[in-house]
The first five atom37 places (N, CA, C, CB, O) and aatype in JSON, in Angstrom:
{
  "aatype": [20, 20, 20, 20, 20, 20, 20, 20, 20, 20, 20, 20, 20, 20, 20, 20, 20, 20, 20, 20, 20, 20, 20, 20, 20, 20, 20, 20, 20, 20, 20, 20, 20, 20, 20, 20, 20, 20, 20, 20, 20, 20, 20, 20, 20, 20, 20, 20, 20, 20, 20, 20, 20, 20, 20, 20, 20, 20, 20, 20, 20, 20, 20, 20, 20, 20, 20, 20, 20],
  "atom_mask": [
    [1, 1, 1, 1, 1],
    [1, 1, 1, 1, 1],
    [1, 1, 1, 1, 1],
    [1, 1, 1, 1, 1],
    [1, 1, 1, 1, 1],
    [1, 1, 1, 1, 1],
    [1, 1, 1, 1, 1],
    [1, 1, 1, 1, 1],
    [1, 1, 1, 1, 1],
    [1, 1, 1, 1, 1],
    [1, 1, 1, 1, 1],
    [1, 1, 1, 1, 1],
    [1, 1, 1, 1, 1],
    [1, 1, 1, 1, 1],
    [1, 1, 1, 1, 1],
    [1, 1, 1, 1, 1],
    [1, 1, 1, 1, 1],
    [1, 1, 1, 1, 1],
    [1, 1, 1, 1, 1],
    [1, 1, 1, 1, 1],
    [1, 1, 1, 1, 1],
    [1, 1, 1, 1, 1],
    [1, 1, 1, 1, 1],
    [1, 1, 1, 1, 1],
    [1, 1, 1, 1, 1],
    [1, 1, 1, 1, 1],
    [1, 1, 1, 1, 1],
    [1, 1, 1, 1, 1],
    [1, 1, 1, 1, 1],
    [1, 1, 1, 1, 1],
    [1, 1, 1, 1, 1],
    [1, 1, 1, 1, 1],
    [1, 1, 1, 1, 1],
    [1, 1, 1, 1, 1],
    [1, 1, 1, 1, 1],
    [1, 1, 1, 1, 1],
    [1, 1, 1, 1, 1],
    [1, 1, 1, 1, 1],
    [1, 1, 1, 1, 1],
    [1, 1, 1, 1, 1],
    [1, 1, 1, 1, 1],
    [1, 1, 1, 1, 1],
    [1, 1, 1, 1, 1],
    [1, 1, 1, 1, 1],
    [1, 1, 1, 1, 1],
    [1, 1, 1, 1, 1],
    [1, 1, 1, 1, 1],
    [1, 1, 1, 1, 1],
    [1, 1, 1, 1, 1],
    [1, 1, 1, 1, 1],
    [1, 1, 1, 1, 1],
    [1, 1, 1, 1, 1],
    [1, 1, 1, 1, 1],
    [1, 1, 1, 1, 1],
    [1, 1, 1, 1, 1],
    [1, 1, 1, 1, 1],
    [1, 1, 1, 1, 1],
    [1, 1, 1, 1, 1],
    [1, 1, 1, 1, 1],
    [1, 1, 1, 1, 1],
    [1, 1, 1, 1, 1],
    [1, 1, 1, 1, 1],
    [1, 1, 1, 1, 1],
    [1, 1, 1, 1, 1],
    [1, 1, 1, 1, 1],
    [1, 1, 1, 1, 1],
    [1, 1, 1, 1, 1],
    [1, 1, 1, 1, 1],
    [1, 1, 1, 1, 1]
  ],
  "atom_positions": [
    [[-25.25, -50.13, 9.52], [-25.04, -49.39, 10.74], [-23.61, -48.83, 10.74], [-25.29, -50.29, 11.98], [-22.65, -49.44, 10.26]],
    [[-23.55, -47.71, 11.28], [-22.71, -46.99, 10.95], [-21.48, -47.85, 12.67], [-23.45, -45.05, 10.77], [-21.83, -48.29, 13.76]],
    [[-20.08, -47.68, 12.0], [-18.77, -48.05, 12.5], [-18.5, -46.62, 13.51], [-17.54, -48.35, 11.09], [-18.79, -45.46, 13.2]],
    [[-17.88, -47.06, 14.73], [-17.63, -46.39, 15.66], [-16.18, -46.28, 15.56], [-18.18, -46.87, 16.79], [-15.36, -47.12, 15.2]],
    [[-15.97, -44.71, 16.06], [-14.93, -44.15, 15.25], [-14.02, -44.53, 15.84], [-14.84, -42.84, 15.01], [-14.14, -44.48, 17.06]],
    [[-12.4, -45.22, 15.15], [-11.29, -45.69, 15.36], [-10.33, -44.24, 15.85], [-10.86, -46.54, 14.02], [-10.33, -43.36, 14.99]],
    [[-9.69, -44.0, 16.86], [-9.24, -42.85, 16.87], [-8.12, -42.61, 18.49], [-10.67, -41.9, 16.68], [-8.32, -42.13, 19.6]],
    [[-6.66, -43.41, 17.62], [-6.28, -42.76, 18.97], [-5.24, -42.32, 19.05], [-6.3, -43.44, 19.99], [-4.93, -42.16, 17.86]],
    [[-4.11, -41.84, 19.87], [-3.18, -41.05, 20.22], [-2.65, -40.31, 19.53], [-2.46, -41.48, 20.65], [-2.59, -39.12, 19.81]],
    [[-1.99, -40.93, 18.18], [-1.36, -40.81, 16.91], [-1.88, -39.63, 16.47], [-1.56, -41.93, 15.95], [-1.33, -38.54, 16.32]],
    [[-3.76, -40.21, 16.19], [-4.43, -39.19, 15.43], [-4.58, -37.87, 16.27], [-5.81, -39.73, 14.96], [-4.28, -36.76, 15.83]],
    [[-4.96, -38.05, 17.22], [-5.08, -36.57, 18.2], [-4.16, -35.68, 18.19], [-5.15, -36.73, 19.62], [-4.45, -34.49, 18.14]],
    [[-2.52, -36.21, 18.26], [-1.48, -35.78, 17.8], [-1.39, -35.35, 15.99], [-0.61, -36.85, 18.28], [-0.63, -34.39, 15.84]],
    [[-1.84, -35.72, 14.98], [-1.8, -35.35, 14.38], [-2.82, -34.03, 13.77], [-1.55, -36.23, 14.12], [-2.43, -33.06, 13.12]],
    [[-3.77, -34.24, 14.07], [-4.83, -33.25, 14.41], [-4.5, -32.06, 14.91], [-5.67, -33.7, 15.27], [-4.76, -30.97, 14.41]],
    [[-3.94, -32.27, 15.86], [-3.6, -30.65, 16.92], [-2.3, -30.32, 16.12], [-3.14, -30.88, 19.1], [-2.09, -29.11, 16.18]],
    [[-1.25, -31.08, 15.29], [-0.49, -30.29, 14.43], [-1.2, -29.4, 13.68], [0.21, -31.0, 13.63], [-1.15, -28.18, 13.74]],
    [[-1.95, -30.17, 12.91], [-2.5, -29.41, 11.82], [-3.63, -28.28, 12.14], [-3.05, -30.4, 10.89], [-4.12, -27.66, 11.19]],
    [[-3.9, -28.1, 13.05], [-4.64, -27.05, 13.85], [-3.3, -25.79, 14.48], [-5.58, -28.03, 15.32], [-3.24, -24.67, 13.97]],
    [[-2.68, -26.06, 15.23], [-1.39, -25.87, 15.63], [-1.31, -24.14, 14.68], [-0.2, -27.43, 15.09], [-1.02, -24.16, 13.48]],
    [[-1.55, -23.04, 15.27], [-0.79, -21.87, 13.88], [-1.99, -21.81, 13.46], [0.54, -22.39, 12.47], [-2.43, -20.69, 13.7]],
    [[-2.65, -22.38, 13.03], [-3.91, -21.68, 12.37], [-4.92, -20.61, 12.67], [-4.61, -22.47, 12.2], [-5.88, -20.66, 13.44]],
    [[-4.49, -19.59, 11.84], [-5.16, -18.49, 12.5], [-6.71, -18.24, 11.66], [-4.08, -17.08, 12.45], [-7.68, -17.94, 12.35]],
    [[-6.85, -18.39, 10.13], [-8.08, -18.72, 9.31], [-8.05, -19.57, 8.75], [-8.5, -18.03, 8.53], [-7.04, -19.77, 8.08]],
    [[-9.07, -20.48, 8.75], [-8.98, -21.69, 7.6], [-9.93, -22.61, 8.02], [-7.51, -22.5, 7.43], [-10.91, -22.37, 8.73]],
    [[-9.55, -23.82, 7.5], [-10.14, -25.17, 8.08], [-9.39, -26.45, 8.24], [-11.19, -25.56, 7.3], [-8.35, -26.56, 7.59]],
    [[-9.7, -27.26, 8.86], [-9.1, -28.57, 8.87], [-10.53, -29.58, 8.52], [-8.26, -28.88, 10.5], [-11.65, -29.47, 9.01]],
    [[-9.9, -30.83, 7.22], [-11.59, -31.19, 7.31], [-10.91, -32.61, 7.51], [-12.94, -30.86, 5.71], [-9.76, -32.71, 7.1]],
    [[-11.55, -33.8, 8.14], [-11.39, -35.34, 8.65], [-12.05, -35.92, 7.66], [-12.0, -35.79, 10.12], [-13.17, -35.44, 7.46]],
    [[-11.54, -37.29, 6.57], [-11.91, -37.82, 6.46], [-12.04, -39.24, 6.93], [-11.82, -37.46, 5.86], [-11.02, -39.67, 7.47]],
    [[-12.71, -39.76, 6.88], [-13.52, -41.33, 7.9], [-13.92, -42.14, 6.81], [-15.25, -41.02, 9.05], [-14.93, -41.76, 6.21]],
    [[-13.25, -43.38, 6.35], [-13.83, -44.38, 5.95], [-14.0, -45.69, 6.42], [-13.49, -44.44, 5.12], [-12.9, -46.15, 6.73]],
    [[-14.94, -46.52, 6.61], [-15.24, -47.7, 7.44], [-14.63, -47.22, 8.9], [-14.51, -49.17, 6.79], [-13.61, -47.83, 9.24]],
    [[-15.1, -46.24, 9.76], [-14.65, -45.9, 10.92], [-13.8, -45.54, 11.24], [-14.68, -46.39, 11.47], [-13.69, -45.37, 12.46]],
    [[-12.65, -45.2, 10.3], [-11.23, -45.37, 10.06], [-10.63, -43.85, 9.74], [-11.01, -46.48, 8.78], [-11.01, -43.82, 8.57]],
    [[-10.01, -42.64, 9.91], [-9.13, -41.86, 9.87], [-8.57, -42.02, 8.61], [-8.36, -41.97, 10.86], [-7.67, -42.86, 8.62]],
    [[-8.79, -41.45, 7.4], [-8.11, -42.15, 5.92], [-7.23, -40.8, 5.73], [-9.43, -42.6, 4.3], [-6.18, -40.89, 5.11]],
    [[-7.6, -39.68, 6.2], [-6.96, -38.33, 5.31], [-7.66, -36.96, 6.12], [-7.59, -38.37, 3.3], [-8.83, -36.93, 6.48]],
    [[-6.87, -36.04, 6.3], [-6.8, -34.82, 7.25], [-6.57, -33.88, 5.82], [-5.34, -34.83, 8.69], [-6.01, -34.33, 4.82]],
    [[-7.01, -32.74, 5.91], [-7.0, -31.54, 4.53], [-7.34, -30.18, 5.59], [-8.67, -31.87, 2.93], [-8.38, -29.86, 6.17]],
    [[-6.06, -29.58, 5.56], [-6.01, -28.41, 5.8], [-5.64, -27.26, 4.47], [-5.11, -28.45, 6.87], [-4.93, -27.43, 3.48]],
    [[-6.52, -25.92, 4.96], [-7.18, -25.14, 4.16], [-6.61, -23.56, 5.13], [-9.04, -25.67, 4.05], [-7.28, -22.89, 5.92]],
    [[-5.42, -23.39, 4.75], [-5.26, -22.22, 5.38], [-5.52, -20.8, 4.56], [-3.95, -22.3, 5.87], [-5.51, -20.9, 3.34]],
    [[-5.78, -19.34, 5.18], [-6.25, -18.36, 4.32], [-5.45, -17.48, 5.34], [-7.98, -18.15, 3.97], [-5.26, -17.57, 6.56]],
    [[-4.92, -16.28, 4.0], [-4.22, -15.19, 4.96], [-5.13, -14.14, 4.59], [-2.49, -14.78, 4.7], [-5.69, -13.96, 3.5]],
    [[-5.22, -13.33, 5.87], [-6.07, -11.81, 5.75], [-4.8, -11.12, 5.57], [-7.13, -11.16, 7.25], [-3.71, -11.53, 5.96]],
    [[-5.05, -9.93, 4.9], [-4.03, -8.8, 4.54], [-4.58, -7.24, 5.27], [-3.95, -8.69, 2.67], [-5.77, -6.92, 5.31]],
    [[-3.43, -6.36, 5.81], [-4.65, -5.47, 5.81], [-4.77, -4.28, 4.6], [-4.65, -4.74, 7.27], [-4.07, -4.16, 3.59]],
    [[-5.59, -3.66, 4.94], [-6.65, -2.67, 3.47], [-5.09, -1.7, 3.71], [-9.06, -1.44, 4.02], [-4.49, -1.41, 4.74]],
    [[-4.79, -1.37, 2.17], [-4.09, 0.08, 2.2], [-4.3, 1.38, 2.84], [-4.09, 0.46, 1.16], [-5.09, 1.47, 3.78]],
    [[-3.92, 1.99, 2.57], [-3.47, 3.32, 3.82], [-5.12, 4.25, 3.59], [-1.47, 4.72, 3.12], [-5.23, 4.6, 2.42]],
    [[-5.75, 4.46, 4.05], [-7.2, 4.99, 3.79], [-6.7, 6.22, 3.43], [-8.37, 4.99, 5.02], [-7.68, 6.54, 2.76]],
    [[-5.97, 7.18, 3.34], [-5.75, 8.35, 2.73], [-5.39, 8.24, 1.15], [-4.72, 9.0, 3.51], [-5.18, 9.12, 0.31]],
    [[-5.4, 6.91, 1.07], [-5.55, 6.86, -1.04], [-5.9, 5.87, -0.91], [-4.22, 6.92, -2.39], [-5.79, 5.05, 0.0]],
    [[-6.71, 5.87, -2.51], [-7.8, 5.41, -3.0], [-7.35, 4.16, -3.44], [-8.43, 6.25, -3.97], [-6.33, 4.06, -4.13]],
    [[-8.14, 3.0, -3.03], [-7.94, 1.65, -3.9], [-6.98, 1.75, -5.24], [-9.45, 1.16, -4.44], [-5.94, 1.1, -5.38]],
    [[-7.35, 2.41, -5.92], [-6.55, 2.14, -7.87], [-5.46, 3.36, -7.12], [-7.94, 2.93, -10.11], [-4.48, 2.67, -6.84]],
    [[-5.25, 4.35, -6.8], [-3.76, 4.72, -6.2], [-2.52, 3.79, -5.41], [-4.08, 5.69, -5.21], [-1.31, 3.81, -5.65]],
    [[-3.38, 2.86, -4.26], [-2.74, 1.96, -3.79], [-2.13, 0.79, -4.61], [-3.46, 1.61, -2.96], [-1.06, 0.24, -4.36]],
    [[-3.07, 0.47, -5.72], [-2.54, -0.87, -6.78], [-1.47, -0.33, -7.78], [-3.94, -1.57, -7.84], [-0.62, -1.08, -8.26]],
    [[-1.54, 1.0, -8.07], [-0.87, 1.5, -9.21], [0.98, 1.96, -8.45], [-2.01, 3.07, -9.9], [2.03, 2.05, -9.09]],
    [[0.76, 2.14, -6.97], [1.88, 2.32, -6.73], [2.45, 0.83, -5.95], [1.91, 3.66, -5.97], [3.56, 0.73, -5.42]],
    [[1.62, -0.06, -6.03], [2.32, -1.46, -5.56], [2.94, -2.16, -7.11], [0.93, -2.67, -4.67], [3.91, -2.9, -7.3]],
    [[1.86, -1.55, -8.14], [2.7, -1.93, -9.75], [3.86, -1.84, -9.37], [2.55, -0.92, -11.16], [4.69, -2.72, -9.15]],
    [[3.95, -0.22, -9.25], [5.45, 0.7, -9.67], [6.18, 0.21, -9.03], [5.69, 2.23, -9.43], [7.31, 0.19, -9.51]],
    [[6.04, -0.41, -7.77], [7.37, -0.86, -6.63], [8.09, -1.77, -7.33], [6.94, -1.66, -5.09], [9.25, -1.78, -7.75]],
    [[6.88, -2.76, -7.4], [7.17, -4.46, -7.64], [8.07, -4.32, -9.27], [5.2, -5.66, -7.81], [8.97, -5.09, -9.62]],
    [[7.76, -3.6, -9.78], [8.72, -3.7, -11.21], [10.04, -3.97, -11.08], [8.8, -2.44, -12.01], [10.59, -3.24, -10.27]],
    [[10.76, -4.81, -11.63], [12.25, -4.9, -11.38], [13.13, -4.11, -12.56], [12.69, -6.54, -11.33], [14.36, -4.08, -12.51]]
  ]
}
């Protein structure tokens, strides 16, 4: 039979850090013997699309040319 979940102040507080700012992603809980063992956050950044008046391979070829030192 499954253990009823151990869970208090500390963890709620730690939780809402790691949520805290997150604009895409995940936060995943792990639980062993009822217990809070490990929190895994998974953040992702969206970018936005280059300038729609040039074409994908125009946009990459002049982010080459910038970035060259």
């Amino acid at each position: 039979m499954a253990k009823p979940l151990e869970l208090d102040d500390i963890w709620v507080d730690r939780i809402k850090q790691m949520l805290n700012g997150l604009e895409y992603g995940s936060v995943q809980i792990v639980v062993h013997d009822g217990k809070i063992a490990q929190i895994d956050k998974t953040e992702r950044k969206r970018f936005d699309s280059p300038a729609q008046s040039q074409s994908p391979l125009q946009a990459v070829k002049s982010v080459k040319q910038t970035s060259k030192a």
